[in-house]
C-alpha positions as CSV (number, residue, x, y, z in Angstrom):
1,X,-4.1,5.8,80.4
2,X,-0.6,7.3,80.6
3,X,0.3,10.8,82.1
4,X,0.7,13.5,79.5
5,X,3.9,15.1,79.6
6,X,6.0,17.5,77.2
7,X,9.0,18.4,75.5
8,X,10.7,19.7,72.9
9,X,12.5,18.4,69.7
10,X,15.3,19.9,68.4
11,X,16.8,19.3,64.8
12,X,19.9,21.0,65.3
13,X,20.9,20.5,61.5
14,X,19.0,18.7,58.6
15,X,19.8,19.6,54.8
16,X,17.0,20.4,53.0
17,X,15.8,17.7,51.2
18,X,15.4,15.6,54.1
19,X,13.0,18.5,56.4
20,X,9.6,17.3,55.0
21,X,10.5,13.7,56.2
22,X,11.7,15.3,59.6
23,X,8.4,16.6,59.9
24,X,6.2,13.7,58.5
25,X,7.8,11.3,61.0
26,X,7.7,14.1,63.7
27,X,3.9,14.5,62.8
28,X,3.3,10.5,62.9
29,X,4.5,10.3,66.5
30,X,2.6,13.3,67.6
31,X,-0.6,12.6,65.2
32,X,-0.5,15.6,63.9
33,X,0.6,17.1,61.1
34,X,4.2,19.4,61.4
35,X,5.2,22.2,59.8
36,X,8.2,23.6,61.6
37,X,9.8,26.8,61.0
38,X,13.2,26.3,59.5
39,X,16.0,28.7,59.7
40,X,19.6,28.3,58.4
41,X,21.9,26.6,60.8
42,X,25.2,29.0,60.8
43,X,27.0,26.2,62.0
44,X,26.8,24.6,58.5
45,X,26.6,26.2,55.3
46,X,23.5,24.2,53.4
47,X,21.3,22.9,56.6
48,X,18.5,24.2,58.4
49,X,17.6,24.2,62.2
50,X,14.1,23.7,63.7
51,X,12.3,23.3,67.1
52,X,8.7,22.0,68.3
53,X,7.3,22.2,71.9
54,X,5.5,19.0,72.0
55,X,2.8,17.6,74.3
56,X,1.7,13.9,74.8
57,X,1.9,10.6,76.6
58,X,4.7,8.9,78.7
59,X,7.2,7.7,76.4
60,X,6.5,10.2,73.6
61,X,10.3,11.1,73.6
62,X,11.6,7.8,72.7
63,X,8.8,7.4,70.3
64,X,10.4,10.5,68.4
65,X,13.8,10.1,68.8
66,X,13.2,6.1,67.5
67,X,11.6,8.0,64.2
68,X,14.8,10.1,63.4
69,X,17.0,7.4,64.6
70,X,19.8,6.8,61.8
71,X,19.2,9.1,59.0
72,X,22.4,10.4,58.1
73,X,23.0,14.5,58.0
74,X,20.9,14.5,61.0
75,X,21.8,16.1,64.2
76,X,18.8,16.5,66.9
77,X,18.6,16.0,70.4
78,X,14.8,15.0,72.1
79,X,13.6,16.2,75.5
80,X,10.7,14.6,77.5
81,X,10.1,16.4,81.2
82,X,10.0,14.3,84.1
83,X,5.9,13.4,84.9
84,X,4.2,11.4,87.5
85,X,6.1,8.3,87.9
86,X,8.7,8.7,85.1
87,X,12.0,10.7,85.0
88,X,12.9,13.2,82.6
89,X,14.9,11.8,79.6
90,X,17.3,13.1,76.5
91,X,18.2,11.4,73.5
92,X,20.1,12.8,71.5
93,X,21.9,11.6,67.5
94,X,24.4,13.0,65.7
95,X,25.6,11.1,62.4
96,X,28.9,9.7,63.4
97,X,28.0,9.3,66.8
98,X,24.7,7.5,66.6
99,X,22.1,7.8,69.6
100,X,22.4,8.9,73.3
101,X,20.0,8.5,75.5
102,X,19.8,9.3,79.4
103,X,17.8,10.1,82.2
104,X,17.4,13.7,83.5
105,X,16.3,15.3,86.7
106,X,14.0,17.9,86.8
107,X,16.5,20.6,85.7
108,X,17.6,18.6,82.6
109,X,21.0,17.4,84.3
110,X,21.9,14.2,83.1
111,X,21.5,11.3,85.8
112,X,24.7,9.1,85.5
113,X,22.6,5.4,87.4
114,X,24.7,3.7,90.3
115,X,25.8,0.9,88.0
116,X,27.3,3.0,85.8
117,X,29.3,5.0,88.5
118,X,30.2,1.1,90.2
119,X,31.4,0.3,87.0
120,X,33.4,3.2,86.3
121,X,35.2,2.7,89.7
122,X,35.9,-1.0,89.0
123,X,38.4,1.2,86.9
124,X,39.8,3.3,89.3
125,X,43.3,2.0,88.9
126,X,43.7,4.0,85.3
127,X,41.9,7.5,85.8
128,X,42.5,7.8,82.4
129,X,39.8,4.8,82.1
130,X,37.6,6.0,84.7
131,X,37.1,9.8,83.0
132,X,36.3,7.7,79.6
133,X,33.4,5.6,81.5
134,X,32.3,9.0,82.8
135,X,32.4,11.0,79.7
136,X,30.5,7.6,78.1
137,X,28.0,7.8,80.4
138,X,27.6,11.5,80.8
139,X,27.1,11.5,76.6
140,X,30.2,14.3,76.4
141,X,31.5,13.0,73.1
142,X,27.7,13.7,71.9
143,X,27.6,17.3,73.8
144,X,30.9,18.3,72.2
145,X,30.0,17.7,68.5
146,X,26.1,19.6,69.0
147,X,27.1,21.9,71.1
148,X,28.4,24.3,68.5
149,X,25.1,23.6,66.5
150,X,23.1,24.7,69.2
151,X,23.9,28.0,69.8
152,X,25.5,28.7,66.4
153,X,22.3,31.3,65.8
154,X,22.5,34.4,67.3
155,X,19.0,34.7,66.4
156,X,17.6,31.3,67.7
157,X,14.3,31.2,69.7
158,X,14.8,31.3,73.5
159,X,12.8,28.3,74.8
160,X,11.5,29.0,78.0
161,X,11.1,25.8,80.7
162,X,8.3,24.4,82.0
163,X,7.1,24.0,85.3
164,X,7.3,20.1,87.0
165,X,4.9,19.1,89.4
């Protein structure tokens, strides 16, 4: 049996015809059913925001994100805490970007792996080259387009972290 660990999906922006499926699939991963509390996302006239704390097995991140994966209009990022064994993770999707996924430390910074950094230093004759390897592994094209639909709410809920270890 896996370790159970958590983490939280957040549907930045989803217009509302397509929120029931966000939650059906959502609810499929988790085996439960979903009903999330939608708010407007300010960010976008027409499309609503949501968030779930979830709790479940290793792996139950990608499972998630994997279930969104590709529907257009959708902009959501997936969190799963580091737990015995396993490192924390982020995937996140916007529609013209696609999917982004990396590893996280147990403060959600993004873990760039050596072979990424080796490879981005084979390019260290054009900085120019080296930043964009950087910024690819880092995932800041996919920061830069959520970023304003993540704190676009003055209201939003404050999500509170969890404890590791």
């Amino acid at each position: 049996m896996s370790a159970i660990t958590r983490g939280v999906l957040f549907v930045h922006s989803a217009p509302s015809a397509l929120c029931p499926h966000v939650e059906w699939a959502a609810g499929g991963v988790l085996g439960t059913r979903l009903s999330l509390d939608w708010t407007p996302q300010p960010a976008a006239r027409g499309l609503h925001r949501a968030e779930y704390s979830w709790q479940g097995p290793q792996g139950t991140g990608a499972r998630l994100a994997s279930a969104l994966r590709g529907w257009e209009h959708l902009r959501y990022e997936v969190t799963e805490e580091a737990s015995h064994g396993v490192d924390g993770a982020r995937w996140s999707h916007t529609p013209d970007l696609g999917i982004f996924h990396a590893m996280t430390d147990v403060h959600g910074n993004v873990v760039v792996p050596e072979d990424r950094v080796r490879a981005a230093l084979e390019l260290a004759h054009d900085p120019n080259a080296v930043r964009d390897a950087l910024d690819l592994a880092l995932g800041t094209a996919w920061d830069d387009e959520l970023e304003p639909f993540r704190y676009a709410g003055a209201g939003a809920p404050v999500r509170w972290l969890h404890r590791v270890g």
